[in-house]
N, C-alpha and C positions, 0 to 999 in steps of 0.2 A: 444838543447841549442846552440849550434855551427855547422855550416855546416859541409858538410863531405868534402868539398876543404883542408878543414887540415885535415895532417894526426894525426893517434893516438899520432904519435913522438912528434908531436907540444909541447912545453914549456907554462907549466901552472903558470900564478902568480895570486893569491886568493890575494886580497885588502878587508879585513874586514872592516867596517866603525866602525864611535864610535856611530852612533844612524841608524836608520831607514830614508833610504831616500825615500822623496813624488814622485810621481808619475811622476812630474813636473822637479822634481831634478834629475831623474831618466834619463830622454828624455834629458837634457842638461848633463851630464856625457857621455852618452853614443854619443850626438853628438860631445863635444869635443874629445873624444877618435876616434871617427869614424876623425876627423879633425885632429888627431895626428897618427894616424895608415896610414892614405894614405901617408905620407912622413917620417914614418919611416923606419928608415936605421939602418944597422951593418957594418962596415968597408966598405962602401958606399954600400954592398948590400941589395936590397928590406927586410924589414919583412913583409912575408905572415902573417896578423893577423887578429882578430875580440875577440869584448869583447863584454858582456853582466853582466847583474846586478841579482844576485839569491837570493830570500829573501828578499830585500827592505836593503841587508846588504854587501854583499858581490860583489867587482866588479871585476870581472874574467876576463883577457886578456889572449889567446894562440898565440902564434906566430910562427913561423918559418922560418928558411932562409935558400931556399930548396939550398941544397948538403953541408947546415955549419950551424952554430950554432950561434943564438943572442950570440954578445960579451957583456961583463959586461960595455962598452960604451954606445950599444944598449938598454941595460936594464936601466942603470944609465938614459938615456931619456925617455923613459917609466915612470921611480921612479918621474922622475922632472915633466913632464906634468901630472901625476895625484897629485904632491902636487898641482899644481895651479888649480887644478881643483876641489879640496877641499878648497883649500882657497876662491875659488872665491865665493862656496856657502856656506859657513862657515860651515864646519864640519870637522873633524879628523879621522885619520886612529886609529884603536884599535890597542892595546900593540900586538904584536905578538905572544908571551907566555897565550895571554888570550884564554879561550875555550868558543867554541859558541855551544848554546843546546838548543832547545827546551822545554818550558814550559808553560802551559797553552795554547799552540796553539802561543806562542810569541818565535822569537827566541831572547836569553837571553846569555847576555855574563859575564863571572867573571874570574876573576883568577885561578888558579889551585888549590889554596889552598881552598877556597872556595868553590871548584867545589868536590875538593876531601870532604871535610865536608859534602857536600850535597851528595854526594855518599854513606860515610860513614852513615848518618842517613835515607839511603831511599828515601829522595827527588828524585833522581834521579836514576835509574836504568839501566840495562844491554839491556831496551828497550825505553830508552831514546835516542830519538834523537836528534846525534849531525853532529856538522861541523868539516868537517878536511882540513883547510886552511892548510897543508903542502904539499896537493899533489906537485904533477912535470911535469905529463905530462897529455895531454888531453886524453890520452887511460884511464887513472887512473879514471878522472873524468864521460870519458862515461860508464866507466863499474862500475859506481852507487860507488864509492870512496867517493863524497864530504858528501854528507847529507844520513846517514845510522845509525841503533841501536847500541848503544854505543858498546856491545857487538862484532861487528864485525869491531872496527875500534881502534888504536890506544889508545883510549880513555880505552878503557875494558884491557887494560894490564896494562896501567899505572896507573889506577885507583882499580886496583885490584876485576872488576866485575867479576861474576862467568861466563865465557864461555862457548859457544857451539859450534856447530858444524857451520860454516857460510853458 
């Protein structure tokens, strides 16, 4: 998904969209980010980054600023050029408290309260897989964090699934 020029350290931000983007919308995302990452900066140092799109939903930028850390300036530029990069192709970012899962082979987003309903009657189970947009770092994500059975992720505690062993 990401080369190995970042390190595991690198800083993960998960951008869930609010629908599925085409193929098409996909290649222009990821150009303009490729067009925002060559001149992005922190406290005028380089961000070593690269972003890619998982799902047809989710837009993943790591970054890093080898011997320091993206400042909340740095980020804040990051946060502004993917709004305009959703507005240009008219779509939105999902609520951040929403949960994305797996259904029918679609991935499927709702609330939590909703999500926990659909827990509560079996829709959904402890091998239902979901997304955990709150990772942080890209170690988290290569060691299989983002899309894993509910059971092993965040999701199986606060939703009260019956666990196992991971």
């Amino acid at each position: 998904m990401f080369s190995d020029s970042l390190p595991d350290s690198a800083r993960v931000w998960i951008n869930p969209t609010n629908r599925g983007l085409t193929p098409e919308e996909q290649k222009v995302v990821l150009q303009a980010l490729s067009d925002f990452i060559a001149t992005w900066s922190s406290h005028g140092r380089k961000v070593v980054a690269e972003a890619v799109i998982a799902a047809d939903r989710f837009v993943i930028t790591a970054g890093h600023v080898p011997g320091g850390d993206v400042s909340g300036c740095g980020i804040d530029a990051s946060v502004h050029a993917l709004g305009g990069i959703a507005q240009a192709l008219d779509f939105g970012w999902a609520p951040a408290l929403d949960v994305f899962f797996r259904l029918d082979d679609q991935v499927t987003q709702t609330d939590r309260g909703a999500f926990s309903k659909l827990a509560s009657n079996g829709a959904v189970t402890p091998d239902t897989i979901v997304y955990d947009t709150s990772l942080t770092t890209l170690g988290d994500l290569r060691r299989g964090g983002f899309e894993l059975p509910a059971r092993r992720s965040w999701h199986g505690r606060v939703f009260r699934f019956v666990t196992e062993a991971a």
